[in-house]
N, CA and C atoms as an extended XYZ file, in Angstrom:
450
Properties=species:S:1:pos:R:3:atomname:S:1:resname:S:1:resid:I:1 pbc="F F F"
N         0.841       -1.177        0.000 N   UNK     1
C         0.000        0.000        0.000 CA  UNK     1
C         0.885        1.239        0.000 C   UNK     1
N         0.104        2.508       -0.683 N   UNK     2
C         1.425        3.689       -0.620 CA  UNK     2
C        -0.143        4.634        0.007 C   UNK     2
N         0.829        5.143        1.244 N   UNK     3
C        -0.230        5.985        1.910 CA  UNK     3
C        -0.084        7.279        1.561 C   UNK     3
N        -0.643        7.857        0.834 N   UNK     4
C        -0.536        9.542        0.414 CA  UNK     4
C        -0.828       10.441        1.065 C   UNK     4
N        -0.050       11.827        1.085 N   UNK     5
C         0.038       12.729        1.909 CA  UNK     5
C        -1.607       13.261        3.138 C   UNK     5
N        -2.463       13.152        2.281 N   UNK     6
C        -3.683       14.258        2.864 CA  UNK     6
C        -3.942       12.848        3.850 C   UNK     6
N        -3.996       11.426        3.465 N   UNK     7
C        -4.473       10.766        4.278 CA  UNK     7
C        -3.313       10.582        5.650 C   UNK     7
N        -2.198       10.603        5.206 N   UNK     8
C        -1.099       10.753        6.524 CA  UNK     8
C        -1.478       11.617        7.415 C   UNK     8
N        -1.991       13.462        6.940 N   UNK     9
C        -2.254       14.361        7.768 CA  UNK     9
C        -3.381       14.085        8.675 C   UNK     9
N        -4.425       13.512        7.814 N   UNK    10
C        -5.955       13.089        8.580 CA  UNK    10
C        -5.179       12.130        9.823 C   UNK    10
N        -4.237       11.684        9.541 N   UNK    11
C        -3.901       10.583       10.497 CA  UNK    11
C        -2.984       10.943       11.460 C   UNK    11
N        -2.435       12.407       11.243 N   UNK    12
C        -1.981       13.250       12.386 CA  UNK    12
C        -2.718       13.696       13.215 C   UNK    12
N        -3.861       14.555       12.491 N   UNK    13
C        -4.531       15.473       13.338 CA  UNK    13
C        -5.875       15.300       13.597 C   UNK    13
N        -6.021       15.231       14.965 N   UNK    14
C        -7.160       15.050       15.601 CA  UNK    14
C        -8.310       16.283       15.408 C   UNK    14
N        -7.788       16.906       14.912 N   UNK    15
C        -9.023       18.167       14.272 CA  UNK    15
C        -9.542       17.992       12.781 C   UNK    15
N        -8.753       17.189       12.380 N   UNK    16
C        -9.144       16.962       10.660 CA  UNK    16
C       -10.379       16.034       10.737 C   UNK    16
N       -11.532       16.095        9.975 N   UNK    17
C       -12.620       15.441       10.214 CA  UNK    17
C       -12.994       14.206        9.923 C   UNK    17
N       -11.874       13.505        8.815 N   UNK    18
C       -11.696       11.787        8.842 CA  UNK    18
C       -10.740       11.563        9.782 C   UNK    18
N       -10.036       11.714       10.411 N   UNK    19
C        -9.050       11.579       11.752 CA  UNK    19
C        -9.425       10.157       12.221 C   UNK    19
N       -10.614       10.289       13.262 N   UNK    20
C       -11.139        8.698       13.540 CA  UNK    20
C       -10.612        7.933       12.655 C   UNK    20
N       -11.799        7.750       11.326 N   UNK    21
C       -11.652        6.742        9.894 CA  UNK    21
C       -10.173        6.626        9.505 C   UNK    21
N        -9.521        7.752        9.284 N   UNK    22
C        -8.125        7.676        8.683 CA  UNK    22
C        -7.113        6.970       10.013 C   UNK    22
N        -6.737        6.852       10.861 N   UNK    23
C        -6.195        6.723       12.194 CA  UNK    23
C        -6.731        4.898       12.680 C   UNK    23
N        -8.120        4.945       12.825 N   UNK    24
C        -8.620        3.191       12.493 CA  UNK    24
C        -8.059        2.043       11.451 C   UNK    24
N        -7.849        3.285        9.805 N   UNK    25
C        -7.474        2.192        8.993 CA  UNK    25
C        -5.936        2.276        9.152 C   UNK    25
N        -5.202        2.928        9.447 N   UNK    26
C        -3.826        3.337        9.838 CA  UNK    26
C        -3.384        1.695       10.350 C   UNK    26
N        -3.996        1.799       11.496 N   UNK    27
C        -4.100        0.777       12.715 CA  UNK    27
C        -4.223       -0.775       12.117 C   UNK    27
N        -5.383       -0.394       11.407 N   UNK    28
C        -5.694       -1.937       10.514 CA  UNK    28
C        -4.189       -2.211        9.995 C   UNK    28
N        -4.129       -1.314        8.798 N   UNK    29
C        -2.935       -1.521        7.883 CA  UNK    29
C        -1.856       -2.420        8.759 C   UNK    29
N        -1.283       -1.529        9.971 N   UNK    30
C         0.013       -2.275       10.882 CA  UNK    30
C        -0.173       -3.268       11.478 C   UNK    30
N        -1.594       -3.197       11.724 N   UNK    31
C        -1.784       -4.639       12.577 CA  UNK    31
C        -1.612       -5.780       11.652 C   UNK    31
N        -2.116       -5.329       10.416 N   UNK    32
C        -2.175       -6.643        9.345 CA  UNK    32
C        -0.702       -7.211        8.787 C   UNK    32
N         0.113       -6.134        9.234 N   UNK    33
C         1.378       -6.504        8.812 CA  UNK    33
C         1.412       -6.167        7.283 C   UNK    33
N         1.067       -4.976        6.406 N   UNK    34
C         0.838       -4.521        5.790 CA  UNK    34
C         2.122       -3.784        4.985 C   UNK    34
N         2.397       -4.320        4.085 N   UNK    35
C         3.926       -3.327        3.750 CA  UNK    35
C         3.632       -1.554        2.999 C   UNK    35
N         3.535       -0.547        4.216 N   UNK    36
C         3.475        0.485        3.751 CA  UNK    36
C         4.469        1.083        3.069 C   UNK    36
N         4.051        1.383        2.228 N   UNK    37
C         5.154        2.903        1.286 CA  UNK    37
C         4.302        4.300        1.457 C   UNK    37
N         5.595        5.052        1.174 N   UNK    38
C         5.333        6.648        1.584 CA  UNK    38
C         6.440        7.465        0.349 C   UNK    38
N         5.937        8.157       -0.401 N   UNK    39
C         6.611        8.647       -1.665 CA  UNK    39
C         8.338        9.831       -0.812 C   UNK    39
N         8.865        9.926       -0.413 N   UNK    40
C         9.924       11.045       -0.414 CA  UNK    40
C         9.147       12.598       -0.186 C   UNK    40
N         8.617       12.774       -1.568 N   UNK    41
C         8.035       13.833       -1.745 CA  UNK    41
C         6.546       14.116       -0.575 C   UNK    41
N         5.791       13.169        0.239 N   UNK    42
C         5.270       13.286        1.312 CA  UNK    42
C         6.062       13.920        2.705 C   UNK    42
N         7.269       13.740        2.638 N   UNK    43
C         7.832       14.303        4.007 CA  UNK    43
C         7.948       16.264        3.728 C   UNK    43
N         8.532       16.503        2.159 N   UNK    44
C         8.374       17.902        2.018 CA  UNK    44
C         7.009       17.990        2.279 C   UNK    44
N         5.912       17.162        1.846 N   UNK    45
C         4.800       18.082        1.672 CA  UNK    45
C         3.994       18.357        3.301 C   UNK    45
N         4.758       17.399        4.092 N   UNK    46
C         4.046       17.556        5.639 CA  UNK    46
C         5.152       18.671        6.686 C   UNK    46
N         6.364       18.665        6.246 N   UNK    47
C         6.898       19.763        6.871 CA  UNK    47
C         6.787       21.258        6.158 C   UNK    47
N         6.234       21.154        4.901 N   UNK    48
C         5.627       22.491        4.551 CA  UNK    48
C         4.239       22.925        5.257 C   UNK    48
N         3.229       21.773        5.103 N   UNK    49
C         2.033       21.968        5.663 CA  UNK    49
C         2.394       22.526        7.140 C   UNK    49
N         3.802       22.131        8.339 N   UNK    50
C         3.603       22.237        9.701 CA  UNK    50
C         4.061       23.761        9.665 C   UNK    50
N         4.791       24.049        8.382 N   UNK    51
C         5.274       25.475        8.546 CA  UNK    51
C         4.120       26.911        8.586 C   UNK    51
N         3.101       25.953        8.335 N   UNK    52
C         1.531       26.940        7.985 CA  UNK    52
C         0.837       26.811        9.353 C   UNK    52
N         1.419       26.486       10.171 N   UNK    53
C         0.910       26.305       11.385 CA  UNK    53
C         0.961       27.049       12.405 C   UNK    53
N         1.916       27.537       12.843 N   UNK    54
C         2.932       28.300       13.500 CA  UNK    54
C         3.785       27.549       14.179 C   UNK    54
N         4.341       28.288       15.094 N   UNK    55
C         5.265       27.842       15.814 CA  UNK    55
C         5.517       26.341       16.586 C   UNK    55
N         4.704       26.442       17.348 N   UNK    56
C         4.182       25.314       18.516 CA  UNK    56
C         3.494       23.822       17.444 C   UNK    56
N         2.401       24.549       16.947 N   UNK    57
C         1.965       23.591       16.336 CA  UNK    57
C         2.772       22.818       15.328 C   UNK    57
N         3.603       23.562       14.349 N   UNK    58
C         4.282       23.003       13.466 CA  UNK    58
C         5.680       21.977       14.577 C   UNK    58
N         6.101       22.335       15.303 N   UNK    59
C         7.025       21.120       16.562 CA  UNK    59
C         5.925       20.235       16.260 C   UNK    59
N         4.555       20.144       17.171 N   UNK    60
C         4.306       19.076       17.461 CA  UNK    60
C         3.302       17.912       16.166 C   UNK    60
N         3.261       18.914       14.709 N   UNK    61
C         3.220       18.132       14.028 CA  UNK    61
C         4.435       17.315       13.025 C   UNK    61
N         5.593       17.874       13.590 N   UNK    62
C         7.035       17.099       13.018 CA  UNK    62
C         7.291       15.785       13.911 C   UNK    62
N         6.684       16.230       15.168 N   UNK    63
C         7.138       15.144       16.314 CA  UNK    63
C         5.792       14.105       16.133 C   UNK    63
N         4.937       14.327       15.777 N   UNK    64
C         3.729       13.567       15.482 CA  UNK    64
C         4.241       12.362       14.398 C   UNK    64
N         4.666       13.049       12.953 N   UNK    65
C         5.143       12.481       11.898 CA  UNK    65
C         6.444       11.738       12.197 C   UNK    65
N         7.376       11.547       13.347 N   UNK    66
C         8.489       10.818       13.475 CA  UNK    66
C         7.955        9.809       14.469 C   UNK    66
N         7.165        9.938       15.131 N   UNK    67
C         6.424        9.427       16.394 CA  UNK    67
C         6.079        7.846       14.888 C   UNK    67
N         5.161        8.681       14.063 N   UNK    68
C         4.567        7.471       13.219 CA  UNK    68
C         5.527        6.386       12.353 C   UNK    68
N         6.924        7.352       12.234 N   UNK    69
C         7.879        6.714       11.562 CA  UNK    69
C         8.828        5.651       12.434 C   UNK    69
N         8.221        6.060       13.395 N   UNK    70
C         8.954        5.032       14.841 CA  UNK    70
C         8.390        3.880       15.270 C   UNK    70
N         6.677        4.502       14.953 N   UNK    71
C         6.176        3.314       15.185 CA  UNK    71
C         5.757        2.426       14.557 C   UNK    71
N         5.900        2.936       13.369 N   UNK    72
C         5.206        1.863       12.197 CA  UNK    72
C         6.387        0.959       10.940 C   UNK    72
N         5.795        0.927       10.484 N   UNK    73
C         6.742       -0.292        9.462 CA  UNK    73
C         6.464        0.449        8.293 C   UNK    73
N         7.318        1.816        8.180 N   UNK    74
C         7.123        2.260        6.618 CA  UNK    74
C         8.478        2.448        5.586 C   UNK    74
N         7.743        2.468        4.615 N   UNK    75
C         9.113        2.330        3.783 CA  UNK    75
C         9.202        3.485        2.565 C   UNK    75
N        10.161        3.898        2.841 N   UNK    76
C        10.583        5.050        1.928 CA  UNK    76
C        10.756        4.955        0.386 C   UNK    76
N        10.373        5.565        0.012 N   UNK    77
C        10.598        5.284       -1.890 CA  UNK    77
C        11.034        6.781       -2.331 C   UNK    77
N        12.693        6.656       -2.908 N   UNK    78
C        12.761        8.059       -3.319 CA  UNK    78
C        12.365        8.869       -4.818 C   UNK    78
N        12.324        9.931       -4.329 N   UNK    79
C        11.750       10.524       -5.713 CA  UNK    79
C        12.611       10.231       -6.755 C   UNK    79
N        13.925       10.327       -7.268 N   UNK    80
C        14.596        9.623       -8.042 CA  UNK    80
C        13.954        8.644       -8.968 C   UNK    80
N        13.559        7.954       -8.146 N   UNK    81
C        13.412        6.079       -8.490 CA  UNK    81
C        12.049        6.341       -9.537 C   UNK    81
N        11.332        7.427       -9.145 N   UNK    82
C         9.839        7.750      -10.028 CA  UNK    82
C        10.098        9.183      -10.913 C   UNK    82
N        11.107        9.897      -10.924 N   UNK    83
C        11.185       11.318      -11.591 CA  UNK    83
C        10.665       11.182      -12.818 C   UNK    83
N        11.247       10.188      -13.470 N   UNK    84
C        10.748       10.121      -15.263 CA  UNK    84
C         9.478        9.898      -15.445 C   UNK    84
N         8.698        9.861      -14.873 N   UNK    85
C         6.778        9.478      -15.319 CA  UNK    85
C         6.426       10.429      -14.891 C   UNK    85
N         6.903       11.317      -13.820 N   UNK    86
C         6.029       12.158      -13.594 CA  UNK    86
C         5.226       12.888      -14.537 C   UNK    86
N         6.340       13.834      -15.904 N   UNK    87
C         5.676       14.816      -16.923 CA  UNK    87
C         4.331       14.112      -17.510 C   UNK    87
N         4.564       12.539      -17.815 N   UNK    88
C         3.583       11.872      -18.557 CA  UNK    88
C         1.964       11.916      -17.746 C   UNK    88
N         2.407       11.572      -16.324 N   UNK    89
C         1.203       11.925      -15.515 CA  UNK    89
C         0.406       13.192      -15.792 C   UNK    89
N         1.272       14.092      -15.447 N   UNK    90
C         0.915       15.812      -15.552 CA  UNK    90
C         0.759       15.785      -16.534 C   UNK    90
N         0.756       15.419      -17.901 N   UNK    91
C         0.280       15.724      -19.172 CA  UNK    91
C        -1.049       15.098      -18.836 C   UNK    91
N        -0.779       13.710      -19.084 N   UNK    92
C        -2.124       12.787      -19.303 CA  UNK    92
C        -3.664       13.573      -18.589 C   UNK    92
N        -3.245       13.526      -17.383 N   UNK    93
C        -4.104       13.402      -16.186 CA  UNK    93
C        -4.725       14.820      -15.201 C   UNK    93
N        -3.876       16.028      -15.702 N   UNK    94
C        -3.979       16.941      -15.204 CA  UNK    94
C        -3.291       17.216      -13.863 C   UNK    94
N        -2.790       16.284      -13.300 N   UNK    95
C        -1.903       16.240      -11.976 CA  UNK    95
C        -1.326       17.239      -11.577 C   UNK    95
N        -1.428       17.766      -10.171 N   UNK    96
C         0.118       19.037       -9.898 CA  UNK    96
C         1.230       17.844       -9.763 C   UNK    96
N         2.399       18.042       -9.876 N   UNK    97
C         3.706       17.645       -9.962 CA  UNK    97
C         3.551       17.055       -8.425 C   UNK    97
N         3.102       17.347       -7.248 N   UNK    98
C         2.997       16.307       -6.121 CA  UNK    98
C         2.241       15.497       -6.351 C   UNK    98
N         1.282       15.589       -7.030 N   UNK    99
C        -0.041       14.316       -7.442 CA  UNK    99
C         0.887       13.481       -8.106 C   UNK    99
N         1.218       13.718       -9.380 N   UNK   100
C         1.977       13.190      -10.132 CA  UNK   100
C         2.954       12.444       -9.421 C   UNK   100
N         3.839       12.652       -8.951 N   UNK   101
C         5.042       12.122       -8.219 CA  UNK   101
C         4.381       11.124       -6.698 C   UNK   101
N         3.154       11.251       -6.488 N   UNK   102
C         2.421       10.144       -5.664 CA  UNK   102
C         2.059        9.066       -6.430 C   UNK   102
N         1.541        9.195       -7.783 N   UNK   103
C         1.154        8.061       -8.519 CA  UNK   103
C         2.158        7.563       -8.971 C   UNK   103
N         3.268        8.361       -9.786 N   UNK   104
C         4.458        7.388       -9.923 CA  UNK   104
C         4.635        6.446       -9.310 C   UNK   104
N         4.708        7.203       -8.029 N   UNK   105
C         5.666        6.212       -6.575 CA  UNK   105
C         4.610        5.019       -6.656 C   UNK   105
N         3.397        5.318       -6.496 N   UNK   106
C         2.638        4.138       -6.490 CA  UNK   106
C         2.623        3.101       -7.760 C   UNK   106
N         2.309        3.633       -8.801 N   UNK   107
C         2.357        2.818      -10.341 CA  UNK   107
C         3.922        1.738      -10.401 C   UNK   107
N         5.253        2.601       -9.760 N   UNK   108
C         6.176        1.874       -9.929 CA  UNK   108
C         6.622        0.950       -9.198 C   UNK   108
N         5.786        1.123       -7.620 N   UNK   109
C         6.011       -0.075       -6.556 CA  UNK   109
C         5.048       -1.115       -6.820 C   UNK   109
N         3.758       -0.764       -7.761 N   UNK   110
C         3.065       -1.979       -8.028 CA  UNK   110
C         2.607       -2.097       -6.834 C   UNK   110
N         2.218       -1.209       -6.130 N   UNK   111
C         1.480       -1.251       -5.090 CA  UNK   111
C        -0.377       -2.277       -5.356 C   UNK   111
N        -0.947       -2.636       -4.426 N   UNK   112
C        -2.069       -3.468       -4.669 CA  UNK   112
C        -3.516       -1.946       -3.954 C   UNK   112
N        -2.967       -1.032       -3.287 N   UNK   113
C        -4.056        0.056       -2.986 CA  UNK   113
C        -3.121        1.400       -2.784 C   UNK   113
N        -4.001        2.174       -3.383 N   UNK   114
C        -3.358        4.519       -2.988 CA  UNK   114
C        -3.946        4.619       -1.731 C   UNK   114
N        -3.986        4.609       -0.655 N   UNK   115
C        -4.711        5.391       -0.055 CA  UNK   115
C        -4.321        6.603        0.627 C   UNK   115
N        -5.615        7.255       -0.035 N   UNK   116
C        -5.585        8.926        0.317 CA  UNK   116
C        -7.213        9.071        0.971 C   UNK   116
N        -7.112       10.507        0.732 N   UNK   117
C        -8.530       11.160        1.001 CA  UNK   117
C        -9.098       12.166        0.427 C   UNK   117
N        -8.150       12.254       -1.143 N   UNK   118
C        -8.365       12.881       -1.515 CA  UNK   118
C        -8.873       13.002       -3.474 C   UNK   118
N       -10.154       12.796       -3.743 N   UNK   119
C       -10.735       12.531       -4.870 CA  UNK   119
C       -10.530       12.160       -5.740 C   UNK   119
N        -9.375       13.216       -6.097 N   UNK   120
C        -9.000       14.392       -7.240 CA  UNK   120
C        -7.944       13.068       -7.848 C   UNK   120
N        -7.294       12.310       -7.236 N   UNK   121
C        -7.050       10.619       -7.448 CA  UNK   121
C        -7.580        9.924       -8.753 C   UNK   121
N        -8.831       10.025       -8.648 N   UNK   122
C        -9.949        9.582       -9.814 CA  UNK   122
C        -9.379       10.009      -10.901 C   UNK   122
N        -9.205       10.732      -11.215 N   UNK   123
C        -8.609       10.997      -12.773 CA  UNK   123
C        -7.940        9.946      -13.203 C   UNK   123
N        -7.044        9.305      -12.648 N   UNK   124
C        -6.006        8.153      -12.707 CA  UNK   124
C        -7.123        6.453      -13.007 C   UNK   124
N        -6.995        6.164      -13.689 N   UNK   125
C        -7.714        4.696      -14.075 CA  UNK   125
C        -7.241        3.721      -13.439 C   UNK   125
N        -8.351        3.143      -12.662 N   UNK   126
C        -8.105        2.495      -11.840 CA  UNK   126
C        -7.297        1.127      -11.847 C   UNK   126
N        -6.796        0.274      -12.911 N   UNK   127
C        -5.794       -0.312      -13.128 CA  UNK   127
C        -4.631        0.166      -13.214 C   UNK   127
N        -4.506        1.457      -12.927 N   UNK   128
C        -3.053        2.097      -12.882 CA  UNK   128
C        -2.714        2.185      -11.406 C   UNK   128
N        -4.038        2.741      -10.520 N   UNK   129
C        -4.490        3.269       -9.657 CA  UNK   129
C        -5.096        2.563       -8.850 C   UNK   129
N        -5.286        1.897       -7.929 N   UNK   130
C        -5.989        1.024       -7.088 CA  UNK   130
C        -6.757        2.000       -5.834 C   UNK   130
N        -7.321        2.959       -6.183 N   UNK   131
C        -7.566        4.024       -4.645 CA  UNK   131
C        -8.082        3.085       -3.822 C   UNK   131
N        -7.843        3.110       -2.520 N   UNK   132
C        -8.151        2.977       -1.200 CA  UNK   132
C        -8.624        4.355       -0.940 C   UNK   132
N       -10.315        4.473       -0.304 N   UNK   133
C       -10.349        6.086       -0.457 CA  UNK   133
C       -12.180        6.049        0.863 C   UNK   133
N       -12.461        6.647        1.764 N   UNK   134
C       -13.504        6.863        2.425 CA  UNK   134
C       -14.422        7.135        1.184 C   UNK   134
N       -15.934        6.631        1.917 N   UNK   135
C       -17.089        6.124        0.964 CA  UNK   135
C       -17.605        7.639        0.100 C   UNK   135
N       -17.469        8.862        1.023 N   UNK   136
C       -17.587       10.122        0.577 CA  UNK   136
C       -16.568       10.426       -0.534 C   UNK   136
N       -15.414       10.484       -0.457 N   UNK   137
C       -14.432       10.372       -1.540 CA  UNK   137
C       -14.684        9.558       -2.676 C   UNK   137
N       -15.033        8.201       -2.429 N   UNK   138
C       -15.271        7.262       -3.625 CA  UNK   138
C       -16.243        7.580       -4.523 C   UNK   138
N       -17.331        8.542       -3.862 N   UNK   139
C       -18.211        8.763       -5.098 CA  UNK   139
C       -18.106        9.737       -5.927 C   UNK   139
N       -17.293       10.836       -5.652 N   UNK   140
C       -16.419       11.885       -6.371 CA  UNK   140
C       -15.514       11.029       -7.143 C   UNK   140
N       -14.502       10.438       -6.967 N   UNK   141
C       -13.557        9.609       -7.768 CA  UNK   141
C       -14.133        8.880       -8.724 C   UNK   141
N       -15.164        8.006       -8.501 N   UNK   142
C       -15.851        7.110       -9.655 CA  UNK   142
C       -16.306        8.324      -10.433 C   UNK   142
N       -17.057        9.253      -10.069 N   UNK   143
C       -17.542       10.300      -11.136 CA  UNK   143
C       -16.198       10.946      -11.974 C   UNK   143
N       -15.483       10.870      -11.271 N   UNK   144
C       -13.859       11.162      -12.091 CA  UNK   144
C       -13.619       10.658      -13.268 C   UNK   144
N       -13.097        9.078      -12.722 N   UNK   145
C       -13.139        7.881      -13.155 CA  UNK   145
C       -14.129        7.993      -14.605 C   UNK   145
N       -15.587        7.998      -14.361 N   UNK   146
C       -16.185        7.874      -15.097 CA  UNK   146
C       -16.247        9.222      -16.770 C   UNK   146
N       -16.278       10.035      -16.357 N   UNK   147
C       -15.960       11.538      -16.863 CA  UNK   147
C       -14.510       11.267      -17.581 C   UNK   147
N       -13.498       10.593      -17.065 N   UNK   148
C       -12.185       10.394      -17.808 CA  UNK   148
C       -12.326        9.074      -19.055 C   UNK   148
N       -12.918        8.369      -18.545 N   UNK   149
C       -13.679        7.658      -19.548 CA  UNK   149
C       -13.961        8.009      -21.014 C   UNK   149
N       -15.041        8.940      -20.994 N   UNK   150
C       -15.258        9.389      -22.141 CA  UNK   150
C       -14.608       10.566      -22.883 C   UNK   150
């Protein structure tokens, strides 16, 4: 599984409103003995997000994110290893260059599920793409999905 950025954050913060859901399946994943991946480009995108925080908060969401890297069984994939697909993504698919560089990472580990929380995923066909995604998300994505279709 490659866990993508917005669903990592839901799984930081107890104010984000899938928190519970995202944080439960977290739990599942490790308990199952689950081989997580995490793209490179997720660690910029969560110590940028803590820098929007301020002070205090941004500490204790760096210490949150090492807390998870301590406790869990994740595995790093560097951006390197996915740089060359990215443009093709961002052409194809409409991707920003972090979208893009999440699906790489995922398309090239041959991962079996994305999970995020975030829709906008759907564009990506789901044999490329395996989303793992909350039931609210999934019906935005299939309408994606479906809309990319034609």
């Amino acid at each position: 599984m490659l866990v993508e950025t917005s669903f990592i954050e839901c799984v930081l913060h107890r104010a984000e409103p899938q928190h519970v859901g995202a944080s439960a399946f977290w739990d599942h994943l490790d308990l199952a003995d689950t081989r997580i991946l995490y793209s490179a480009f997720t660690e910029f995108e969560l110590f940028e997000s803590a820098r929007h925080k301020g002070l205090q908060a941004a500490r204790r969401h760096v210490a949150a994110w090492r807390d998870l890297l301590r406790s869990t069984q994740l595995h790093w994939v560097g951006i390197d290893d996915v740089s060359d697909g990215v443009p093709g993504l961002i052409e194809e698919f409409g991707l920003t260059a972090s979208g893009a560089v999440h699906v790489a990472t995922a398309i090239s580990s041959k991962v079996d599920g994305f999970v995020t929380v975030d829709p906008a995923f759907g564009v990506v066909d789901k044999e490329r793409l395996p989303l793992i995604i909350d039931a609210k998300g999934a019906q935005l994505a299939r309408r994606l999905r479906a809309g990319s279709r034609q």
